[in-house]
C-alpha positions as YAML, in Angstrom:
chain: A
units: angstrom
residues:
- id: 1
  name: UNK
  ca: [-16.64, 68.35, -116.11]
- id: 2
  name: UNK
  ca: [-14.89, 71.74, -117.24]
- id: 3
  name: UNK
  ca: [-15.47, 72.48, -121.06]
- id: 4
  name: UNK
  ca: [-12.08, 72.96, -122.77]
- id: 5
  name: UNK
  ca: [-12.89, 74.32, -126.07]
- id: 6
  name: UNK
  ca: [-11.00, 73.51, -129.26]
- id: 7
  name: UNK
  ca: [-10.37, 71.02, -131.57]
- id: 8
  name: UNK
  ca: [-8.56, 68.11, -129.82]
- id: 9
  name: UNK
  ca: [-7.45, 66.77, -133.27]
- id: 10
  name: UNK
  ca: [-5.68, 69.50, -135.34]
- id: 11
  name: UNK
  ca: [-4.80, 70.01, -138.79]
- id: 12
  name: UNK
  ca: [-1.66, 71.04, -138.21]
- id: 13
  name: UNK
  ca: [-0.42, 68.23, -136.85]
- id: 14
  name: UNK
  ca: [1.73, 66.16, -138.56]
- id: 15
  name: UNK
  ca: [-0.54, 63.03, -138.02]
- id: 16
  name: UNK
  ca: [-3.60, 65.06, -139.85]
- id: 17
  name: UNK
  ca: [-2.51, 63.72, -143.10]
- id: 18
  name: UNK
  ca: [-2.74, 60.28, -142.15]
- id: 19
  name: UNK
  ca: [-5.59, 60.57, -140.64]
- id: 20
  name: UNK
  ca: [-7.03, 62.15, -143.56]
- id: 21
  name: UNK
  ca: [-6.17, 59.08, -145.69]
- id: 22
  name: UNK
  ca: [-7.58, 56.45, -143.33]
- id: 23
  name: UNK
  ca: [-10.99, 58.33, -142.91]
- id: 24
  name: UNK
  ca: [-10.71, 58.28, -146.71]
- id: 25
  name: UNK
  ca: [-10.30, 54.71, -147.19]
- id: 26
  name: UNK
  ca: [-13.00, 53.95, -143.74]
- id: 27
  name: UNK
  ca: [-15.78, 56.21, -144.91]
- id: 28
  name: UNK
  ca: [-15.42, 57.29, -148.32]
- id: 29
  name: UNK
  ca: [-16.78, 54.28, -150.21]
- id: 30
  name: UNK
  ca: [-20.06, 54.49, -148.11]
- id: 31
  name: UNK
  ca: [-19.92, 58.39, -148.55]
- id: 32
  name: UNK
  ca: [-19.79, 57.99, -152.18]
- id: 33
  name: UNK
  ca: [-22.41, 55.36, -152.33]
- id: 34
  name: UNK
  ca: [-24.72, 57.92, -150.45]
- id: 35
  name: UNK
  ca: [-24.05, 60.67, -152.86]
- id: 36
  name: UNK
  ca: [-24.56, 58.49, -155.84]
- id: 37
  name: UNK
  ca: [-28.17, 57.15, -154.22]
- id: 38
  name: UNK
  ca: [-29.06, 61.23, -153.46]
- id: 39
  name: UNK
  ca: [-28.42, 61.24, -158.01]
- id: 40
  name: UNK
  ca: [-25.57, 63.22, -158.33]
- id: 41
  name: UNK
  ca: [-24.97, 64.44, -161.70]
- id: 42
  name: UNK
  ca: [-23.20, 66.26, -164.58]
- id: 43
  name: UNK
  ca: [-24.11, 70.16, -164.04]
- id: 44
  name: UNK
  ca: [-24.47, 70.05, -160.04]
- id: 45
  name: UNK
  ca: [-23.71, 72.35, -157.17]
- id: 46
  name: UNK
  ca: [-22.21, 71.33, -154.16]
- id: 47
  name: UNK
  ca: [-20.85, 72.28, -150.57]
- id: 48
  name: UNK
  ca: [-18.55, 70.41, -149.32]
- id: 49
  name: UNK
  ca: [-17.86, 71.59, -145.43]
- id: 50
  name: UNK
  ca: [-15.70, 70.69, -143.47]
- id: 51
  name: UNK
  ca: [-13.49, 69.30, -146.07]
- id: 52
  name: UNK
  ca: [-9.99, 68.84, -144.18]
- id: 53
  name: UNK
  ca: [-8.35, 66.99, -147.25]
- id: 54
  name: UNK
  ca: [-9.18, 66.70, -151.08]
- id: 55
  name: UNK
  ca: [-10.80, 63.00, -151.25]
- id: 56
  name: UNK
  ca: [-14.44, 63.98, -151.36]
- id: 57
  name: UNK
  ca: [-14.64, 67.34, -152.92]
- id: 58
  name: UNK
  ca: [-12.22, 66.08, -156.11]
- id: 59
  name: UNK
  ca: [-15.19, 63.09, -156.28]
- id: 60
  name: UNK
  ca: [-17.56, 65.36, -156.04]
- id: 61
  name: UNK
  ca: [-16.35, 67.70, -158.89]
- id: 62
  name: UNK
  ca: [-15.38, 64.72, -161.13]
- id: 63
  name: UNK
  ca: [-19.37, 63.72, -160.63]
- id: 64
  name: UNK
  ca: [-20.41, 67.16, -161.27]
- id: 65
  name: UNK
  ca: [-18.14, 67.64, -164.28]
- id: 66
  name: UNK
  ca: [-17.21, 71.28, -165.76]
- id: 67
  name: UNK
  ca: [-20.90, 72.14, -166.35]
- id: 68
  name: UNK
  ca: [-21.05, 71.81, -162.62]
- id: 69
  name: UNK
  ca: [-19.42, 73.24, -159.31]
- id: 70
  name: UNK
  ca: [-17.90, 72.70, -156.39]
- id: 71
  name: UNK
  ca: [-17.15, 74.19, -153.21]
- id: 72
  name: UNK
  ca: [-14.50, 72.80, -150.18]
- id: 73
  name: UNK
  ca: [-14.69, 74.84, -147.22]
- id: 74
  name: UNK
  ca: [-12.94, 74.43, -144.10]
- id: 75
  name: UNK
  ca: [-11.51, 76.67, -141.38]
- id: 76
  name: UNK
  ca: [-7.87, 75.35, -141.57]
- id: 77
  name: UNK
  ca: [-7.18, 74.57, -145.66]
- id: 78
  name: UNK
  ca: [-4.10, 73.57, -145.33]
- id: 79
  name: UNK
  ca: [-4.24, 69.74, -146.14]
- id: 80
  name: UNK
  ca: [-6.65, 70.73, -149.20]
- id: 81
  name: UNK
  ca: [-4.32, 72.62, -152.82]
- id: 82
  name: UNK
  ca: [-5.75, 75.82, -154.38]
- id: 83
  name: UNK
  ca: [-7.33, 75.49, -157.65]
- id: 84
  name: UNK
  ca: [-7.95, 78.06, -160.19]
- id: 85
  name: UNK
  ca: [-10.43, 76.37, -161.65]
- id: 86
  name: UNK
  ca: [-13.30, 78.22, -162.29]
- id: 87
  name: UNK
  ca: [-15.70, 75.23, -161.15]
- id: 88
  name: UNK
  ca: [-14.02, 73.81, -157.93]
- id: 89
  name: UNK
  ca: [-12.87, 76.36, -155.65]
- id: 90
  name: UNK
  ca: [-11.47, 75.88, -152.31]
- id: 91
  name: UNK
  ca: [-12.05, 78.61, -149.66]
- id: 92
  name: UNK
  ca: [-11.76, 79.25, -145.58]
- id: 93
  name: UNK
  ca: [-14.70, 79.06, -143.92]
- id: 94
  name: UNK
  ca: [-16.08, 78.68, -140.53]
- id: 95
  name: UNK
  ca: [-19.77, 77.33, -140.47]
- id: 96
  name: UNK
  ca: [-20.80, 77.84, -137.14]
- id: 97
  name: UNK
  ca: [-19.96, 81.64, -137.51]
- id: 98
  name: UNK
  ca: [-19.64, 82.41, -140.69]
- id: 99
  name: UNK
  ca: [-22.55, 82.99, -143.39]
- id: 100
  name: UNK
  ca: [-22.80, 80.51, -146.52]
- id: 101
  name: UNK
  ca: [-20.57, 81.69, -149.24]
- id: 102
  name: UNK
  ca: [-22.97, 81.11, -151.61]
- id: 103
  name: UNK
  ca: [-26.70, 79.46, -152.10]
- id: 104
  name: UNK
  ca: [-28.23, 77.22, -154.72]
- id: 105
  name: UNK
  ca: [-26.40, 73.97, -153.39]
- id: 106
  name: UNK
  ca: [-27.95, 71.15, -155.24]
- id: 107
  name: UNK
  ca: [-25.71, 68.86, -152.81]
- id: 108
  name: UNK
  ca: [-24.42, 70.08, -149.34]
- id: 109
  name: UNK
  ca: [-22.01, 67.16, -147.83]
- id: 110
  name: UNK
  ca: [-19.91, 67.38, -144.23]
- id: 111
  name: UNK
  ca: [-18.81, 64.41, -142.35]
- id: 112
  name: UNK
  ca: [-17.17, 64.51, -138.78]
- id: 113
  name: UNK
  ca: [-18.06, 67.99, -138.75]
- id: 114
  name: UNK
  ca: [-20.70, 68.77, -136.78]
- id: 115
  name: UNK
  ca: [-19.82, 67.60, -133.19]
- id: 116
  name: UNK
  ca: [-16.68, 69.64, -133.30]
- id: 117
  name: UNK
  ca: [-18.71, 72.90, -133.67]
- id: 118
  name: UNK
  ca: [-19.68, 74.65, -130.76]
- id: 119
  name: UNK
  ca: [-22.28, 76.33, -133.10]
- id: 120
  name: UNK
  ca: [-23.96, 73.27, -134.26]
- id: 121
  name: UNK
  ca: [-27.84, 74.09, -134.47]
- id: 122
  name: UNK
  ca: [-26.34, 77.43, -136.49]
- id: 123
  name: UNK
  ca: [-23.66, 75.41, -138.82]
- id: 124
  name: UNK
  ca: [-26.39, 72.74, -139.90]
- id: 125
  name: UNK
  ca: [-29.17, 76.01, -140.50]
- id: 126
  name: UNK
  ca: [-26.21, 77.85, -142.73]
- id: 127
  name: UNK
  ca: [-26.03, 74.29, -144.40]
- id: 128
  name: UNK
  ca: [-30.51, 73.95, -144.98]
- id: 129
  name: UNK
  ca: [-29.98, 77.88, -146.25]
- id: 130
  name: UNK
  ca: [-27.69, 77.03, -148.41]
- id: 131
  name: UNK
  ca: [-30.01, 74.28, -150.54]
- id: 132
  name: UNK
  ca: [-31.99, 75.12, -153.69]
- id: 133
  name: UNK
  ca: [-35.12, 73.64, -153.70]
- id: 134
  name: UNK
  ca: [-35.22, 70.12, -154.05]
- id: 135
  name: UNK
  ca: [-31.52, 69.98, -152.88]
- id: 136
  name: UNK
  ca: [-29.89, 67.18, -150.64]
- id: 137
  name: UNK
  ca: [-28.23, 67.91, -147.50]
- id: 138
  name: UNK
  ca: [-26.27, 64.86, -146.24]
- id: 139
  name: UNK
  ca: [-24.69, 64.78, -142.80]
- id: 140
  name: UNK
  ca: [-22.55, 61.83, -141.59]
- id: 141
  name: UNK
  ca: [-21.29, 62.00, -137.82]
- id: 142
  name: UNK
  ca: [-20.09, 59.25, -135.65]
- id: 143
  name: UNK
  ca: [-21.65, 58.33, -132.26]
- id: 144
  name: UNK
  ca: [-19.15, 57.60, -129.93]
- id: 145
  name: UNK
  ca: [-21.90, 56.83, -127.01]
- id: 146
  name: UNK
  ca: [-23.46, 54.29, -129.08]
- id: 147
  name: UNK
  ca: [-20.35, 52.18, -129.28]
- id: 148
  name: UNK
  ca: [-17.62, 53.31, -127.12]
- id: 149
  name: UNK
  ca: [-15.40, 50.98, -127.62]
- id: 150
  name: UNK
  ca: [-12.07, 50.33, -129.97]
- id: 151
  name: UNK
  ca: [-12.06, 46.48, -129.45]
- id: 152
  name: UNK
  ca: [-15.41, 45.56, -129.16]
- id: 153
  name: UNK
  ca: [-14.39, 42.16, -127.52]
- id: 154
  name: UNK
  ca: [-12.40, 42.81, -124.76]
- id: 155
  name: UNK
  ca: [-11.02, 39.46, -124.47]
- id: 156
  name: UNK
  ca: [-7.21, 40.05, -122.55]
- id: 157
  name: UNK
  ca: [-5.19, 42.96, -121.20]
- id: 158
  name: UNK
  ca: [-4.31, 44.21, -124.89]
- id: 159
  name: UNK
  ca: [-7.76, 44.81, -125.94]
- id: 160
  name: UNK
  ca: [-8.16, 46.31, -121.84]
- id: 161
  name: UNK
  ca: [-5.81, 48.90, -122.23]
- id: 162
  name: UNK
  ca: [-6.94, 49.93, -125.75]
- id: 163
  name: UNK
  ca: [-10.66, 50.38, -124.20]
- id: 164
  name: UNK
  ca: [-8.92, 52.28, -121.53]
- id: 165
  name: UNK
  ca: [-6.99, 54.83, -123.97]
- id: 166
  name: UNK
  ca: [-10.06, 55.17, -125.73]
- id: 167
  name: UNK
  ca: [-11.85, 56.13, -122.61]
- id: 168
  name: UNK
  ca: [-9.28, 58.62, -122.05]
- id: 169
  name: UNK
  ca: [-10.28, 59.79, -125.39]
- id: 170
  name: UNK
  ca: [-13.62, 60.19, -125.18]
- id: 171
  name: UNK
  ca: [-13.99, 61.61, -121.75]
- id: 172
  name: UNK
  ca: [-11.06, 64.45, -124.00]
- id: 173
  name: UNK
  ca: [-13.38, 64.87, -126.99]
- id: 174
  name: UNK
  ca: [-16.72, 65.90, -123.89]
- id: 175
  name: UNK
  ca: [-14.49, 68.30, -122.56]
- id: 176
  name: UNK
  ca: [-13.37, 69.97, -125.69]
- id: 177
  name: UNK
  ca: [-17.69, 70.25, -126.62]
- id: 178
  name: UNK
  ca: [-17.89, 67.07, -128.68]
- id: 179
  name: UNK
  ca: [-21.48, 65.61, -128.07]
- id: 180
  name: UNK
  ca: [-20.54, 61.72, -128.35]
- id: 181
  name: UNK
  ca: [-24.35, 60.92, -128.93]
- id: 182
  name: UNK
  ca: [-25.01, 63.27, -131.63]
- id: 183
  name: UNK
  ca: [-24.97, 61.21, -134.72]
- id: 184
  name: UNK
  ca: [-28.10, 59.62, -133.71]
- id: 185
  name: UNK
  ca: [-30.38, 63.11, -133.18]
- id: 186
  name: UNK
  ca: [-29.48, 63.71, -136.81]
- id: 187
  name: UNK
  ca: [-32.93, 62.40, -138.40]
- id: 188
  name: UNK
  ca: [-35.41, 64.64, -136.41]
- id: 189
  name: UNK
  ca: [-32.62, 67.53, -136.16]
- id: 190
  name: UNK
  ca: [-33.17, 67.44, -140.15]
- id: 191
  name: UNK
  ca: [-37.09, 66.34, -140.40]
- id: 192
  name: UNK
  ca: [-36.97, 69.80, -137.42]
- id: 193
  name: UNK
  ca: [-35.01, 72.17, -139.92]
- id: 194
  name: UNK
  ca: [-38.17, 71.42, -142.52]
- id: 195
  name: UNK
  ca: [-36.43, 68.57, -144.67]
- id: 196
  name: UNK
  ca: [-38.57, 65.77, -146.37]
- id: 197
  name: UNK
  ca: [-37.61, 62.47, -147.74]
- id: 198
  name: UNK
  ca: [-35.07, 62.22, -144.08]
- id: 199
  name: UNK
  ca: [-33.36, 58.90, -143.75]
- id: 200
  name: UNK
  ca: [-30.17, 57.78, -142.17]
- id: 201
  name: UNK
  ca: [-28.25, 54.35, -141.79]
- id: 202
  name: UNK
  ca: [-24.97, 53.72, -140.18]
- id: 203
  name: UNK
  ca: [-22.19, 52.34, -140.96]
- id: 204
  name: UNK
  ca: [-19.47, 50.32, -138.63]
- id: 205
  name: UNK
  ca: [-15.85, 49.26, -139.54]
- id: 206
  name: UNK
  ca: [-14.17, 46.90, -137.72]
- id: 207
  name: UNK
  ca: [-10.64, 45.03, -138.75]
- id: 208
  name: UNK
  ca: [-9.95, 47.02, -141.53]
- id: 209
  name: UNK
  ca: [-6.42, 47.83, -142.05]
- id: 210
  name: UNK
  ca: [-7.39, 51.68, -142.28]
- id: 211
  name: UNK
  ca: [-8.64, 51.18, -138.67]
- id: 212
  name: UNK
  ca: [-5.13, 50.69, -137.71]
- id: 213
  name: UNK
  ca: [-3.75, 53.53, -139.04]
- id: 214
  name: UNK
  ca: [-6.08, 55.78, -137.82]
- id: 215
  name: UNK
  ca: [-5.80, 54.32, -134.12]
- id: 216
  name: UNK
  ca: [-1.99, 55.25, -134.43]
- id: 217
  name: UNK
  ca: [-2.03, 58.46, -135.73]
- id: 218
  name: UNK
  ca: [-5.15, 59.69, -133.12]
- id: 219
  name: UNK
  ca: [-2.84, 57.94, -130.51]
- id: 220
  name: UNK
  ca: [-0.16, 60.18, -131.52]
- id: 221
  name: UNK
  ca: [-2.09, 63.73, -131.72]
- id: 222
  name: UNK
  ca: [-3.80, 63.13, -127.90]
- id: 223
  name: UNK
  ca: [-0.38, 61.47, -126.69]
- id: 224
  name: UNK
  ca: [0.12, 64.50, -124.29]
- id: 225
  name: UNK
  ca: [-3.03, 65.82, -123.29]
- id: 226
  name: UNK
  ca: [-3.99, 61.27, -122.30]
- id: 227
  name: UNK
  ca: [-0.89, 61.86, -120.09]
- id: 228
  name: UNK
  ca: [-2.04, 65.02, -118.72]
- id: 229
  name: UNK
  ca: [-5.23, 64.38, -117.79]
- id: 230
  name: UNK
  ca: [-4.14, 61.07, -115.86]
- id: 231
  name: UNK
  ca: [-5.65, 58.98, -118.82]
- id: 232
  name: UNK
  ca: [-2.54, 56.66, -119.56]
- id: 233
  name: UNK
  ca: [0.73, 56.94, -118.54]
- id: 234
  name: UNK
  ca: [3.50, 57.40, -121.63]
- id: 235
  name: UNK
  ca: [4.56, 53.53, -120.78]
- id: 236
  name: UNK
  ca: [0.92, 52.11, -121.39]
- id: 237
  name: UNK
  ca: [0.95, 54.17, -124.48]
- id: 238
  name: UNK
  ca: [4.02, 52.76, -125.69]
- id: 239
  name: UNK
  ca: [2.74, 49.40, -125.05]
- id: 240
  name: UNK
  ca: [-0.74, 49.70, -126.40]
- id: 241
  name: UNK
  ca: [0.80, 51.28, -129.95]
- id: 242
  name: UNK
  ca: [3.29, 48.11, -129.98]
- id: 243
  name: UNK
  ca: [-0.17, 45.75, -129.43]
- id: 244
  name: UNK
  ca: [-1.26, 47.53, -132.38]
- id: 245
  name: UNK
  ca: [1.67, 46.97, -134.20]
- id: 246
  name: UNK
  ca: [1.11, 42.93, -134.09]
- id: 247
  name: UNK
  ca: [-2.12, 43.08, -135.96]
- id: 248
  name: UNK
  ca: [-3.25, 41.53, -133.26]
- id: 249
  name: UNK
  ca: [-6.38, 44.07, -131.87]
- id: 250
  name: UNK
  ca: [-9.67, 43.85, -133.77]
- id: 251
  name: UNK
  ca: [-9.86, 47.65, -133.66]
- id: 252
  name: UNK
  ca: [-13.41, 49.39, -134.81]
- id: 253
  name: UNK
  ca: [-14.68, 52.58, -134.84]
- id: 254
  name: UNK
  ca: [-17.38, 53.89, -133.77]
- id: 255
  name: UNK
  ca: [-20.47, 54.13, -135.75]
- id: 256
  name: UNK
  ca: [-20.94, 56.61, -138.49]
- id: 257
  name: UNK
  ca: [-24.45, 57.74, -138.85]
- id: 258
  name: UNK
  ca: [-25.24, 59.15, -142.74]
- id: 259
  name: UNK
  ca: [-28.55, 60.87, -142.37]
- id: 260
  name: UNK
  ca: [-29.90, 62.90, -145.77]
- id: 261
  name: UNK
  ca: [-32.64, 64.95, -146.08]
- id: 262
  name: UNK
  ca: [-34.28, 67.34, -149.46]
- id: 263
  name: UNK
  ca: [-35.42, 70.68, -148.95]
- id: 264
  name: UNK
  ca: [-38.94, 70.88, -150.28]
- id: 265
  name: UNK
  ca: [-39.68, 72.57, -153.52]
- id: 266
  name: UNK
  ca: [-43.45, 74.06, -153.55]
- id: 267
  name: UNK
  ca: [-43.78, 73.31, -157.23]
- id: 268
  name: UNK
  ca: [-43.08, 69.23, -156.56]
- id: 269
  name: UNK
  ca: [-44.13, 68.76, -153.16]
- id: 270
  name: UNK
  ca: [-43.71, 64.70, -152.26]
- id: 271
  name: UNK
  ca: [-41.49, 64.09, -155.19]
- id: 272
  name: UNK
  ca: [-37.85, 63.33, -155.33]
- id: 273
  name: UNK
  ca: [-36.00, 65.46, -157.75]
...
């Protein structure tokens, strides 16, 4: 299969906002329930990468408060407002080329990041760098390959042709350089980069309202390049997005894989800071 590099899902499309908002509503509740467990406080640093839109890093700098700071990085900030204050700052940044912007990250957060970098094993060593000593990195990536389907049971010809788009899909996301089984390699790609105290759960929506508007607006973004490559034809499209419509599809995604990891600090070797 030919590589086609780029990001299949861009922020400049106008579905990017609503697919901001039902990733938000998915994933942040167990993203937040991570964080908390890692012991966010008052005073921290954090790195938020990858941020596309403002949900996480405006949690992240109400945990942290004014004492602390955060950082949103992403290479298209578009979907994400400018602040001038002096503790959350939102900057361009690519992290598979680019260095850190800064170090001494007690927190460093990205979530569906990673398998859309062609630079991954560089982007998650700019991430380690950028940890104090005793800081958390936390990674969450799906894993398509695990379970690679959007209706799980496949029970008629609606739930069919909704497997069959999201074949289309994935077999779009391999060619663009998306591994689709990396969310599992994240535990020993972390205990590898030196971290301690690595673990990792996943977590699987399925039926949830928020599913449904993210199958519509992904739908909508790949639309042309599903026709292209022979994947659907603009009729089954129109048919499958009218299935969805009737609330009808039990519509999942596929398995997000939080995996969180401290760098060691010399001084308290074995203990959790």
């Amino acid at each position: 299969m030919t590589r086609e590099d780029g990001y299949l899902l861009d922020n400049q499309q106008a579905e990017a906002g609503t697919r901001f908002d039902a990733l938000a509503m998915l994933f942040n509740p167990s993203t937040f329930r991570h964080i908390e467990a890692l012991g966010i406080k008052r005073g921290w640093r954090c790195w938020e990468v990858g941020a596309g839109g403002p949900s996480v890093p405006s949690w992240l700098a109400q945990q942290a408060g004014p004492e602390g700071y955060v950082l949103a990085t992403d290479i298209d900030t578009s979907w994400m407002t400018s602040t001038d204050q002096p503790t959350y700052e939102v900057r361009r940044h690519d992290v598979g080329t680019e260095e850190p912007r800064s170090d001494g990250f007690d927190l460093v957060h990205a979530r569906l990041v990673l398998v859309h970098v062609a630079q991954r094993a560089e982007a998650l060593a700019a991430m380690v760098t950028a940890l104090r000593p005793g800081g958390w990195l936390l990674v969450e990536e799906a894993d398509p390959a695990l379970q690679p389907l959007v209706c799980p049971d496949e029970y008629g010809p609606e739930q069919q042709l909704a497997n069959q788009l999201k074949h289309g899909f994935r077999a779009l996301m391999a060619r663009s350089g998306v591994d689709l089984a990396y969310g599992r390699t994240l535990p020993r790609l972390l205990r590898d980069a030196g971290l301690v105290d690595v673990g990792a759960d996943a977590f699987f929506p399925i039926t949830n309202p928020a599913c449904t508007l993210l199958e519509r607006a992904t739908v909508a973004q790949i639309r042309d390049r599903l026709v292209a490559t022979g994947a659907a034809t603009d009729d089954e499209i129109d048919q499958h997005l009218a299935n969805v419509a009737t609330g009808r599809l039990d519509l999942a995604t596929s398995p997000m894989i939080s995996t969180w990891g401290r760098k060691a600090n010399p001084r308290t070797s074995g203990l959790m800071s």
